[in-house]
Rosetta silent file (secondary structure, phi, psi, omega in degrees, C-alpha in Angstrom):
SEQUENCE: XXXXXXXXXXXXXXXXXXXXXXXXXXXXXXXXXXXXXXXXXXXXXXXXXXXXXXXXXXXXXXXXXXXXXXXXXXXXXXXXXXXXXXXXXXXXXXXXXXXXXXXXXXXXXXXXXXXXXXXXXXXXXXXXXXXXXXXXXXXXXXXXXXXXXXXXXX
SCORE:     score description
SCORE:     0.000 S_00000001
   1 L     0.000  134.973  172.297  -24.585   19.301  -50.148 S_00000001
   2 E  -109.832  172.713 -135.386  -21.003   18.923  -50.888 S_00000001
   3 L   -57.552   61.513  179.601  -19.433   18.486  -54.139 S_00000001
   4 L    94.071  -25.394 -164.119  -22.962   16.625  -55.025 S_00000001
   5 E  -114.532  142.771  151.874  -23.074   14.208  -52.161 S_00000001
   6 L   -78.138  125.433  167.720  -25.201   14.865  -48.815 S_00000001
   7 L   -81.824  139.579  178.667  -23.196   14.718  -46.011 S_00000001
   8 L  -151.145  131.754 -168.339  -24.770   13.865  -43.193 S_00000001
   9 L  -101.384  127.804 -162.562  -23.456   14.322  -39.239 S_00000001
  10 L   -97.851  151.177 -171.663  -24.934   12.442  -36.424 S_00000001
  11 L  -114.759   -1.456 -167.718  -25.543   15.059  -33.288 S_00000001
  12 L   100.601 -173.161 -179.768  -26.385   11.995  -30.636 S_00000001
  13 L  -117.513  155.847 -163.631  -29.349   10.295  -29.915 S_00000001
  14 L   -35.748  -38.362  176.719  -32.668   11.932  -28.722 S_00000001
  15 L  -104.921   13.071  177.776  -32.590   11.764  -24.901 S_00000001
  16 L  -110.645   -7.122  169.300  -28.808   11.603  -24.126 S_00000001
  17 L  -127.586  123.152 -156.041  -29.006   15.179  -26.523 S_00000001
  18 L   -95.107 -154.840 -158.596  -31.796   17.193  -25.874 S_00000001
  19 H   -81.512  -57.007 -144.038  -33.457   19.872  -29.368 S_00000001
  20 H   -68.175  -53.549 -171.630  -31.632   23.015  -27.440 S_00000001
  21 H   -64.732  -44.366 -171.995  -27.830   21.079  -27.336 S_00000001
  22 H   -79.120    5.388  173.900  -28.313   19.768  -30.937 S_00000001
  23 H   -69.846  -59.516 -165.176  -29.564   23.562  -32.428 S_00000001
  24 H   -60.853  -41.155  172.117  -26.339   24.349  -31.030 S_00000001
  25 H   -45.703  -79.893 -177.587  -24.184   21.900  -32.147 S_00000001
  26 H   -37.340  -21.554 -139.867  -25.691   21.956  -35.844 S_00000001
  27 H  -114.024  -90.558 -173.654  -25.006   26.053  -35.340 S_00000001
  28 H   -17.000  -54.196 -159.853  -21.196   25.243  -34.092 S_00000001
  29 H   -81.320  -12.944  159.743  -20.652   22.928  -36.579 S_00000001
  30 H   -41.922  -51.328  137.345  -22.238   25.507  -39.384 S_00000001
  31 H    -6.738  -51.277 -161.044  -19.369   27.833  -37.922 S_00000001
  32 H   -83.771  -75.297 -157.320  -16.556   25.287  -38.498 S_00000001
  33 H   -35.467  -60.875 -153.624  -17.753   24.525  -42.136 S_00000001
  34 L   -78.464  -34.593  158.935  -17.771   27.739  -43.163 S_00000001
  35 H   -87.199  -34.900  166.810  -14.128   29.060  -42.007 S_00000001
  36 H   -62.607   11.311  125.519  -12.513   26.407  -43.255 S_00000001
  37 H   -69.758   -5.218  178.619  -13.642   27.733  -46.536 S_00000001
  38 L  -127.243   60.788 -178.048  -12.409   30.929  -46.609 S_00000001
  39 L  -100.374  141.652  171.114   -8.727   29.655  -44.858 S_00000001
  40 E   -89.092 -161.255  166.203   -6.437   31.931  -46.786 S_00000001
  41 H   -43.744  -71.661 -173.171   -3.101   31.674  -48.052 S_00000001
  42 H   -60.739  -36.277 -178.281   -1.023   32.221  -45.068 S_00000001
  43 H   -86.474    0.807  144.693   -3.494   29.697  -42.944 S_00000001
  44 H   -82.054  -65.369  179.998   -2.527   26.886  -45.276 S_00000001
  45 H   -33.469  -35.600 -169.324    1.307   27.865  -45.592 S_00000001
  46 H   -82.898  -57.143 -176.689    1.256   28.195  -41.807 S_00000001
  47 H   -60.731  -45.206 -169.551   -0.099   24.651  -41.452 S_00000001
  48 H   -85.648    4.961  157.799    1.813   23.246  -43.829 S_00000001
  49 H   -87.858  -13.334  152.992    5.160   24.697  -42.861 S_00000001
  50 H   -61.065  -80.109  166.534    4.463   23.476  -39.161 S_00000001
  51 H   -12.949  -45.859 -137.950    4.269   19.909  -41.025 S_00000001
  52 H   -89.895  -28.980  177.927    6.794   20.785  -43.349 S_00000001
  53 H   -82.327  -19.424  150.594    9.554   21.691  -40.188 S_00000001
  54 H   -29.502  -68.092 -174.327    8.787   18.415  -38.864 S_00000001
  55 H  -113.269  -38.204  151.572    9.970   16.648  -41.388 S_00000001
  56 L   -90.969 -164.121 -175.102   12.869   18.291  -43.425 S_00000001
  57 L  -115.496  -36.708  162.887   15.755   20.263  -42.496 S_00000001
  58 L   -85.153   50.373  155.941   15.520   23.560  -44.909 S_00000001
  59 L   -34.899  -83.304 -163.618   12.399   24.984  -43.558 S_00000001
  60 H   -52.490  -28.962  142.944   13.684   27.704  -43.334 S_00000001
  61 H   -50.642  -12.201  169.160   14.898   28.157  -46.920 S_00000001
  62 H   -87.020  -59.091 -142.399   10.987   27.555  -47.952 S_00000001
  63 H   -70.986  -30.644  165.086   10.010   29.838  -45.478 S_00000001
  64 H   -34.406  -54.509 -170.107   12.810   32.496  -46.475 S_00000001
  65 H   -89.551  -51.816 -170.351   11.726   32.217  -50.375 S_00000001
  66 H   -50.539  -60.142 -136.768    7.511   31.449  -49.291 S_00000001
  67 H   -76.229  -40.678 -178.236    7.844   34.900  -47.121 S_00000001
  68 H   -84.138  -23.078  168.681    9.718   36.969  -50.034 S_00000001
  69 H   -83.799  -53.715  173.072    8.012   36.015  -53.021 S_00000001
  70 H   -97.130  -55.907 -158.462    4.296   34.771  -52.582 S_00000001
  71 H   -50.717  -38.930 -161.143    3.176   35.751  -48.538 S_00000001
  72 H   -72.990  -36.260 -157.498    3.178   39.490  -50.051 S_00000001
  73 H   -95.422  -38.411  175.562    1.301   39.174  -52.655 S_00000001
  74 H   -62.938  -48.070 -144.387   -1.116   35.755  -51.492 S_00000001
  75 L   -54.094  -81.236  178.636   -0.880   35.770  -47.815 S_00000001
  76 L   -42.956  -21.477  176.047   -4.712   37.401  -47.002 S_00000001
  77 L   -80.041  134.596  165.551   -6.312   36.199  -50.244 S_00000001
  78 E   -51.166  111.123 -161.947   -8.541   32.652  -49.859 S_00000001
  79 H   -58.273  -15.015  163.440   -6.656   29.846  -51.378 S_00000001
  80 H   -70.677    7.430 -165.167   -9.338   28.712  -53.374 S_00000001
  81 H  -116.566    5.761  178.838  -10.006   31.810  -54.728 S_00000001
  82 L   -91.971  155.612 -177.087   -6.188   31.752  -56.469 S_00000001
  83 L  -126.984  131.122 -174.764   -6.143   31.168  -60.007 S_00000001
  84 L   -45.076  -17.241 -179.096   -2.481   29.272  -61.482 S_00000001
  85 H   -80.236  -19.217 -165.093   -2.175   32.230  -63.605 S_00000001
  86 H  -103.755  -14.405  120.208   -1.711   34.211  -61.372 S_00000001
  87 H    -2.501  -52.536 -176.022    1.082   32.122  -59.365 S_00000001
  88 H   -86.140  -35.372  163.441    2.900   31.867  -62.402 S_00000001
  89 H   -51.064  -44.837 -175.881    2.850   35.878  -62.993 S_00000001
  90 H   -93.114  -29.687  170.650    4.497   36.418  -59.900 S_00000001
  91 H   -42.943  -48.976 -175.494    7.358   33.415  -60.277 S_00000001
  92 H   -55.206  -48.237  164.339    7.902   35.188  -63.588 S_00000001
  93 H   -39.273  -80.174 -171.205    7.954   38.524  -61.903 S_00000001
  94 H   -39.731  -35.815  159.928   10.540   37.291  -59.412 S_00000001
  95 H   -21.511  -54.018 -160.725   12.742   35.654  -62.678 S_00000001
  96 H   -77.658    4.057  175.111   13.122   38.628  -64.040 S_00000001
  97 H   -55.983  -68.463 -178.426   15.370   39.852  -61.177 S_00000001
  98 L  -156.684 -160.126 -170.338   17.709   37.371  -62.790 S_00000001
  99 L  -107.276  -46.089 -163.527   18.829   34.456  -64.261 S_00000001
 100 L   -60.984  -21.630 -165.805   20.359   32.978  -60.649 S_00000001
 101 H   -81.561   -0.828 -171.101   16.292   33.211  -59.315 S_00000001
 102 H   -64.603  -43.176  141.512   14.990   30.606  -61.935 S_00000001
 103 H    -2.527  -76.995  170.592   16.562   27.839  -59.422 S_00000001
 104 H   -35.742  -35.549 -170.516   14.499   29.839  -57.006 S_00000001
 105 H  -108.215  -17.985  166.367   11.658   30.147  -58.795 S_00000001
 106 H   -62.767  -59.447 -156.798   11.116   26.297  -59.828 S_00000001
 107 H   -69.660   -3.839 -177.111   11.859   25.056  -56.388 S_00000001
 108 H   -81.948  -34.588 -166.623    9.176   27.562  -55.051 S_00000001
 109 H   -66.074  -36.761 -179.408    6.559   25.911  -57.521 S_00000001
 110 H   -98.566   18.993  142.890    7.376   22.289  -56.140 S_00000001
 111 H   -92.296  -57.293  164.020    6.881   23.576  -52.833 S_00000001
 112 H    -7.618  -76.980 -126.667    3.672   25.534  -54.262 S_00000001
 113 H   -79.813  -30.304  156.693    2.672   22.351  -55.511 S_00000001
 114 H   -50.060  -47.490 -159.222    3.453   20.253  -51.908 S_00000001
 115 H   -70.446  -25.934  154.806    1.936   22.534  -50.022 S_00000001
 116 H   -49.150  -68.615  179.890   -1.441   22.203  -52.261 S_00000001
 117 H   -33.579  -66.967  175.824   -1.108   18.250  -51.860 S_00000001
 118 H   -45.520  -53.219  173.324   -0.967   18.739  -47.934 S_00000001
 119 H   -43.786  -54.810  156.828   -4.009   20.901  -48.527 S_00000001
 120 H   -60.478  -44.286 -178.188   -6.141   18.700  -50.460 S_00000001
 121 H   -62.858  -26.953 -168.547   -5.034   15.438  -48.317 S_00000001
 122 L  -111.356   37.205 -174.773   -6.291   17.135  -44.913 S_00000001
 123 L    34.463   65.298 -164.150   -9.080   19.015  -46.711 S_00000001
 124 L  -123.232  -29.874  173.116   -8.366   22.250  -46.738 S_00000001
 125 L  -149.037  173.970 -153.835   -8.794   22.723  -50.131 S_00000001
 126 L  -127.731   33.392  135.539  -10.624   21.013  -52.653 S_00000001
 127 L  -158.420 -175.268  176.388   -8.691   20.149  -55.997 S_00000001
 128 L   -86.964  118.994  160.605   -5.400   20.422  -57.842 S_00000001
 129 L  -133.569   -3.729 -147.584   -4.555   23.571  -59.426 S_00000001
 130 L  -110.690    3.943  171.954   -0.823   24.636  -59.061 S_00000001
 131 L   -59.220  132.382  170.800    0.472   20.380  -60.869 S_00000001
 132 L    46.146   69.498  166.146    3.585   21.243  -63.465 S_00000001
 133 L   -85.082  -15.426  175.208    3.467   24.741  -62.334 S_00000001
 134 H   -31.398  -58.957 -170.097    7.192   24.264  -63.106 S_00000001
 135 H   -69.242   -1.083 -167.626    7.271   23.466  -66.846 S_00000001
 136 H   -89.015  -32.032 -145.351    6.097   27.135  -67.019 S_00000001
 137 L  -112.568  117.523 -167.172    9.345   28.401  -65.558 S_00000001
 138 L   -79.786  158.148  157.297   12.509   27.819  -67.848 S_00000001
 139 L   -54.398  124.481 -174.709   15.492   25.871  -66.673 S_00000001
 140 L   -48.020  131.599 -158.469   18.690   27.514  -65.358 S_00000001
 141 L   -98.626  111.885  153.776   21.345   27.769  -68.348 S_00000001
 142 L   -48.623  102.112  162.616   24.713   25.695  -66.710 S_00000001
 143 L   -40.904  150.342  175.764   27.513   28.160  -66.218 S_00000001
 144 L  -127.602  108.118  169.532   30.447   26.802  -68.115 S_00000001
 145 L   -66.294   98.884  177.854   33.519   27.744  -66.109 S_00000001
 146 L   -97.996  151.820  169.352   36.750   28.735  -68.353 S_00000001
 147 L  -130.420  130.205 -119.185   39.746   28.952  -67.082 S_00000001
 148 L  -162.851  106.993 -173.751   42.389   31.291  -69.372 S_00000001
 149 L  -109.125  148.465  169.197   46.194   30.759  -68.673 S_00000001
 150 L  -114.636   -0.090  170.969   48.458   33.356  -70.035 S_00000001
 151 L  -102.226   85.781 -176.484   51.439   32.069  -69.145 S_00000001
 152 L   -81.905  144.958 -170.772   51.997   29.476  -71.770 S_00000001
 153 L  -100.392  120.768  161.998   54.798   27.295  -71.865 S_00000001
 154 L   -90.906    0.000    0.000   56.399   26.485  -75.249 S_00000001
């Protein structure tokens, strides 16, 4: 049973599979099931940063911010087993560094929150937790530049 529904896998039909190949099979694919439920942090982030270098051009700025902020704390834990609170605890942590990381610390939450999407679209993980992890995280206060001449002209 899956979220409620029986799933059900066809193994071939009886004399092109004999009982000993389809034990195995059913045992193989019990195998399969069962690590992709306990794929951690790092073995979504890894997939989806393969994806993710693919298709834009700062990979390496996610992976740069992904490696210093969350992989430490995340990487080894099951991603289903993270709770948004705790996500938001370490973006805050990293804030408090400064004012220049809130920039930092937004754009890691709408990567956060891609990198979920890819998970859930390819099944990897099985809902939405980490949507408007953002609004959590205040906005960067616009420097106001002055510039202060002392040589005035009269």
């Amino acid at each position: 049973m899956k979220d409620r529904k029986t799933v059900s896998k066809s193994l071939g039909m009886y004399p092109g599979v004999s009982a000993k190949e389809a034990r195995q099979k059913v045992i193989d694919l019990a195998a399969t099931t069962k690590n992709d439920s306990t794929l951690t942090f790092e073995d979504i982030y890894l997939k989806w940063m393969d994806f993710k270098s693919k298709t834009v051009k700062n990979f390496r700025e996610i992976r740069l911010r992904f490696d210093k902020v969350l992989m430490p704390v995340f990487a080894k834990r099951s991603f289903d087993s993270i709770e948004t609170v705790e996500i938001v605890n370490a973006l805050m942590d990293y804030t408090e560094q400064g004012t220049v990381k809130l920039e930092s610390a937004r754009r890691l939450g709408i990567w956060l929150h891609q990198m979920e999407v890819y998970a859930v679209n390819y099944g990897l993980a099985k809902y939405y937790r980490f949507q408007g992890i953002t609004a959590v995280i205040p906005s960067p206060k616009k420097q106001i530049t002055c510039f202060y001449s002392s040589d005035r002209t009269q």
